[in-house]
C-alpha positions in Angstrom: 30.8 4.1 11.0 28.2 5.4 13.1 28.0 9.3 14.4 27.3 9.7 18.2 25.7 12.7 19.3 26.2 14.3 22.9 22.8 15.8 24.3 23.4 19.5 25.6 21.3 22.2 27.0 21.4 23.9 23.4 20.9 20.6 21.7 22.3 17.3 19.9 25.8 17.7 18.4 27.2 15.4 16.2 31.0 14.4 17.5 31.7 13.4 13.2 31.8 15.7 10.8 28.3 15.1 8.4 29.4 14.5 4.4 29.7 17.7 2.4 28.8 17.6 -1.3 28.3 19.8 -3.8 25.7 19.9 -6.9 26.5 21.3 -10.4 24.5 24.3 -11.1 20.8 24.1 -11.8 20.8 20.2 -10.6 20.2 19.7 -7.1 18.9 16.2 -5.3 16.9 14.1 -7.6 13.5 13.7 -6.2 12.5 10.7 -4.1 10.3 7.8 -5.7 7.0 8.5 -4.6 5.6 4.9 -3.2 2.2 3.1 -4.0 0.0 4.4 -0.8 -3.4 3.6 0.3 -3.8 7.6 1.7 -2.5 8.8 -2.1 -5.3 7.4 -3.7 -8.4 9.4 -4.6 -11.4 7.9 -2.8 -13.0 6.6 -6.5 -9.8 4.4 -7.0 -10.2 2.9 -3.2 -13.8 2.2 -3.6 -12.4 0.3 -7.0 -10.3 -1.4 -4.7 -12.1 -2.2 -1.8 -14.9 -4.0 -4.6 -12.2 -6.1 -6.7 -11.2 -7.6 -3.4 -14.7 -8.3 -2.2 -15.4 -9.6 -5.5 -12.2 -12.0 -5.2 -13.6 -13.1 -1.8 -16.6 -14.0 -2.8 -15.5 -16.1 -5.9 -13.3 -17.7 -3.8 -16.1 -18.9 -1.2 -18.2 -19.8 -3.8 -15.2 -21.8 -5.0 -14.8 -23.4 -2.2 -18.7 -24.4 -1.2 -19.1 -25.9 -4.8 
């Protein structure tokens, strides 16, 4: 089931009710899994990066010309 939402002048309201939950104390949300991301890797571990896949390239040309 999907919520609508009417636009007024004061903003978006939700015709649904959202879910209401509570949390035992001192344990709120986990955290979310943090993803592998080109911008959360230092600049050393990109450069590392950016070589092992030049170096693949160029094995696999000379690979392929032999």
């Amino acid at each position: 089931m999907r919520a609508s939402a009417i636009d007024t002048p004061g903003g978006l309201h939700y015709t649904e009710p959202m879910t209401h939950h509570h949390h035992e104390t001192g344990h709120g949300h986990p955290a979310r899994a943090v993803s592998a991301s080109l911008l959360r890797m230092s600049a050393a571990e990109r450069l590392v990066l950016a070589l092992g896949l030049a170096g693949v390239l160029w094995i696999a040309v000379w690979w392929v010309i032999s």
